[in-house]
C-alpha positions, 0 to 999 in steps of 0.5 A, a space after each residue: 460117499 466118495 468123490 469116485 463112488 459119485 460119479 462112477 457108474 452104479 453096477 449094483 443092479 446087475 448083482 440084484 437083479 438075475 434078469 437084468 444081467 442075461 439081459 446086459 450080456 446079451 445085448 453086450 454080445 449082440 450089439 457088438 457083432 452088430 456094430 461090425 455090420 454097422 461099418 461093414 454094410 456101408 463100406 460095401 455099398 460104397 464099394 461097390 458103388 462109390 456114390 454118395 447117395 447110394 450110401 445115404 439111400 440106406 438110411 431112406 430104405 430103413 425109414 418106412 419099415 422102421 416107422 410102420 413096425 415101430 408103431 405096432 411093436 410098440 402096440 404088441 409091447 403092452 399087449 403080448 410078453 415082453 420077453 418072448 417078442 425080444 427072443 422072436 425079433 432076435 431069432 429073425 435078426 439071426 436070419 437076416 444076419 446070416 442072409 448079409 453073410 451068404 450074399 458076401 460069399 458070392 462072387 458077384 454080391 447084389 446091391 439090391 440085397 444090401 438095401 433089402 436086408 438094410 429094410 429088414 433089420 429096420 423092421 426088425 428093430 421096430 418090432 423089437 426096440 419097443 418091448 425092448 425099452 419097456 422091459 426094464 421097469 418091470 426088472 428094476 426098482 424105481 429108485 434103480 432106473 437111472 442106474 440100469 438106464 445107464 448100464 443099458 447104454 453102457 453095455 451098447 457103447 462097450 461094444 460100439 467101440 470095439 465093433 466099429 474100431 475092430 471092423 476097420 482092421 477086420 474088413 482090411 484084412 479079411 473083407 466083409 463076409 467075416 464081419 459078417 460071421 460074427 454077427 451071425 455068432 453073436 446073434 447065437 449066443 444072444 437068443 441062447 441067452 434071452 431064454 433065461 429071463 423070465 416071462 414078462 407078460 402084459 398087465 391084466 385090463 391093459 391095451 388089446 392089438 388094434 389101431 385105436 390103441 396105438 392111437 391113444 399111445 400116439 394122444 398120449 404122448 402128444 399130451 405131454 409137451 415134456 415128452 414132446 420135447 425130447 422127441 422133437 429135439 433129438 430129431 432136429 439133433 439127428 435130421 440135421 447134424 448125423 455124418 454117418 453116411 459121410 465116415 467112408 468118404 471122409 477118412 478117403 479125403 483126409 487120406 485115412 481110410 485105414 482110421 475108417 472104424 475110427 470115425 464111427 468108435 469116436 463118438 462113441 467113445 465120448 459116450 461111454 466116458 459120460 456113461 462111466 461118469 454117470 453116477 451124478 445122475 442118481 441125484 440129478 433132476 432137472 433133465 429138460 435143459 441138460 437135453 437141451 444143452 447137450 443136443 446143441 453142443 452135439 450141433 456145435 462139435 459136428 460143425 467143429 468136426 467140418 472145419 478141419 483136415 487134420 484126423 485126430 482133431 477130427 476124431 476129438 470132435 466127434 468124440 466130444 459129439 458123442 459125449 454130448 450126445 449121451 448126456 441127452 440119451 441118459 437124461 431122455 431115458 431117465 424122464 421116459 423111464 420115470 415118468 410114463 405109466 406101465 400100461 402105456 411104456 410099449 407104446 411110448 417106447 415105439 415112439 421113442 424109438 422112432 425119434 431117435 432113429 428115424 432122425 439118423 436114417 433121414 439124416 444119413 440121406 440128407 449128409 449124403 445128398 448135400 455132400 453130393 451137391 456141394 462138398 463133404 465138409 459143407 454137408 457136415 458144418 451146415 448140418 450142425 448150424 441148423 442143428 443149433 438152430 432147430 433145437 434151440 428154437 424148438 426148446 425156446 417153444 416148448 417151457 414144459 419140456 425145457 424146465 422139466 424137472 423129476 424132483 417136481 414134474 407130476 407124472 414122475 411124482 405118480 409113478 414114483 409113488 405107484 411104485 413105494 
C-alpha cells in the first residue's frame, strides 16, 4: 500500500453500500443548510440584542429539550425502525426550519421565537441523533466501520465549512431570512432522499418503550469505564473550552466582523484535514489515550486562540482545535461503534449524543457569562486552562478508559466476532 493509499480517507464503503450512500448525501445536503443556520441564528440574537448572555442563553435553552428527548430517542432507537424515525425527525426539522424563515420576514423578528425554535431543534436532534448513530452497523461490515465512521464526519465537515464560510458572505449581502431559505431547501431534498434507504427495524427480543429500559441503557453504560471515559472527558473538553458563543463578538473586537464565518468554518477545517488523513485509523487501536491527548490539545490551542489579536493567528489556532478535536470524535466513534452490542447501540447513542452536545450548549453559556463578567479573551484562555485541567484529571481517574485498546478490549473482541 501506498504512503497516500494509507492515509487517504477510504471511499469504498460508499460504492458497496447503496444505503450508506443516500444516507451520505443527505446529510452532506442538509447539515450544509444547517451550518447556515448555524451562524445565522446567533448573529441575529446578537443583533437584535447585542448581549453576551442573550447569545449564550441559546445554548442553556437547547439543554432540557436535548437531554430529556435524547434519552427517549435513544429508547425508541432500539425499539422502533431506524429509518423511519430519522425520516419523521427530518420532516419536523423542515417545519421548524421554515417557521426560523417566516419569522425573518417580519418587519419586527421575535426573540422569543428565536429561542423556542433553538429548543426545538434540540429536541428534534435528540430524537433524531440516536437512531441516527446506530444505524451504520446494521449498513456496514465490522471491518468497514472505521472507514464509514469517518466518511460520516467527512460529509458533516464538508459542508460545516462552506455553510459557515458562505454564511458570513450571505447574511452581509442578503440578510438571514435567505440563509434561512435554504436550510429550508436542504431539508427538502434530504427527507426525499432518507426514503430510498431501506427499513431497519429493531431486533426481534429487543428493549420495549419504557423507562426501565432506558434505565438498563443508563446501568449499561455506567458499567464500562471505557465508555465512561469518552463520555466525560469531551464533556470536560466542550463545558470548559467551546467559544462559539464568543465568535460574533470576538470578529467585532479584533475589527473582523466581515471574517465572522471564518471564525466557525476554522475548526472545522482542521477536522476535515484529519478526516482527509483518516486512513491510519483502519489499523489504529489504542483509542483511549489518543482521546486523551487529542481533548487536551484541543484546551491548549483555545487558550492560544485567546492570547492573540491578530485574525489569522487566531483562525490557525481554532483550526489546530479543530484538528485536535477530530482526532478524538473519530477515536470515541471507533470504540462506541465497535464495542457495544446492537441491542443496546440506540441507547448508548443517546448518551453519546448527550455528551457531546450538552457540553457545547453549557459551554456556550458559561463563554458567554465569563466574557460578560470579566473580558472576551479571559473567558476564551480560562476555558482552555480548566479545559486541560478536567480531562487530565479525569483521564489520570479512570485507566480502563485511558489504556483502551480495540486489538484487546473484551467488548470490541465480542462484537468482532459476533460479527464473522
Amino acid at each position: 500500500m501506498s504512503r497516500r493509499a494509507k492515509f487517504a480517507v477510504d471511499l469504498s464503503p460508499l460504492r458497496k453500500y447503496p444505503d450508506l450512500r443516500s444516507l451520505f448525501i443527505s446529510g452532506l445536503i442538509t447539515r450544509f443548510g444547517s451550518a447556515l443556520t448555524l451562524v445565522a441564528l446567533p448573529f441575529q440574537i446578537k443583533e437584535l440584542t447585542h448581549s453576551y448572555i442573550a447569545v449564550g442563553l441559546m445554548g442553556a435553552v437547547e439543554i432540557i429539550p436535548l437531554i430529556i428527548f435524547a434519552l427517549y430517542g435513544g429508547v425508541l432507537a432500539d425499539t422502533v425502525d431506524r429509518k423511519k424515525m430519522v425520516w419523521i425527525c427530518e420532516a419536523i426539522a423542515l417545519f421548524i426550519s421554515a417557521t426560523l424563515f417566516g419569522n425573518a420576514l417580519l418587519h419586527k423578528p421575535h426573540l422569543v421565537l428565536l429561542y423556542i425554535v433553538a429548543a426545538g431543534f434540540a429536541a428534534t436532534d435528540g430524537l433524531q441523533s440516536p437512531s441516527l448513530g446506530a444505524i451504520l452497523p446494521r449498513l456496514v461490515s465490522h471491518e468497514d466501520l472505521p472507514a464509514s465512521q469517518s466518511l460520516m464526519q467527512l460529509r458533516w465537515q464538508v459542508s460545516a465549512v462552506l455553510g459557515p464560510s458562505i454564511a458570513g458572505i450571505i447574511i452581509a449581502t442578503a440578510g438571514v431570512k435567505t440563509a434561512y431559505e435554504i436550510d429550508v431547501l436542504t431539508y427538502f431534498f434530504s427527507v426525499l432522499l432518507i426514503l430510498r434507504i431501506h427499513p431497519i427495524p429493531p431486533l426481534v427480543g429487543g428493549a420495549t418503550k419504557s423507562l426501565s429500559s432506558m434505565f438498563s441503557g443508563i446501568k449499561y453504560a455506567a458499567s464500562r469505564k471505557d465508555l465512561l471515559g469518552t463520555y466525560i472527558v469531551d464533556l470536560c473538553a466542550m463545558f470548559f473550552a467551546m467559544p462559539n458563543a464568543l465568535f460574533p463578538f470576538w470578529a467585532d473586537q479584533i475589527h473582523s466582523r466581515w471574517a465572522l464565518g471564518f471564525f466557525y468554518a476554522a475548526g472545522t477545517i482542521g477536522s476535515l484535514v484529519v478526516t482527509a488523513t483518516s486512513g491510519w485509523m483502519k489499523t489504529f487501536t489504542k483509542n483511549g489515550w489518543a482521546i486523551t491527548i487529542a481533548a487536551i490539545g484541543w484546551g491548549i490551542c483555545i487558550s492560544l486562540a485567546g492570547v492573540t489579536n491578530y485574525l489569522w493567528l487566531t483562525l490557525i489556532f481554532l483550526g489546530l482545535a479543530g484538528a485536535s478535536d477530530q482526532v478524538s470524535a473519530l477515536c470515541r466513534g471507533n470504540i462506541w461503534n465497535q464495542s457495544i452490542p446492537d441491542e443496546y447501540r440506540g441507547r448508548l447513542a443517546g448518551l453519546e449524543l448527550l455528551s457531546y452536545s450538552v457540553g457545547p450548549l453549557g459551554g456556550q453559556l458559561r463563554a458567554g457569562t465569563v466574557a460578560a463578567m470579566t473580558t472576551l479573551r479571559t473567558s476564551v484562555i480560562s476555558g482552555g486552562l480548566l479545559c486541560i485541567a478536567g480531562v487530565s484529571f479525569a483521564a489520570g481517574k479512570l485507566p480502563q478508559f485511558r489504556n483502551y485498546d480495540s486489538a484487546t478490549n473484551e467488548f470490541a473482541i465480542a462484537q468482532r466476532n459476533k460479527k464473522k
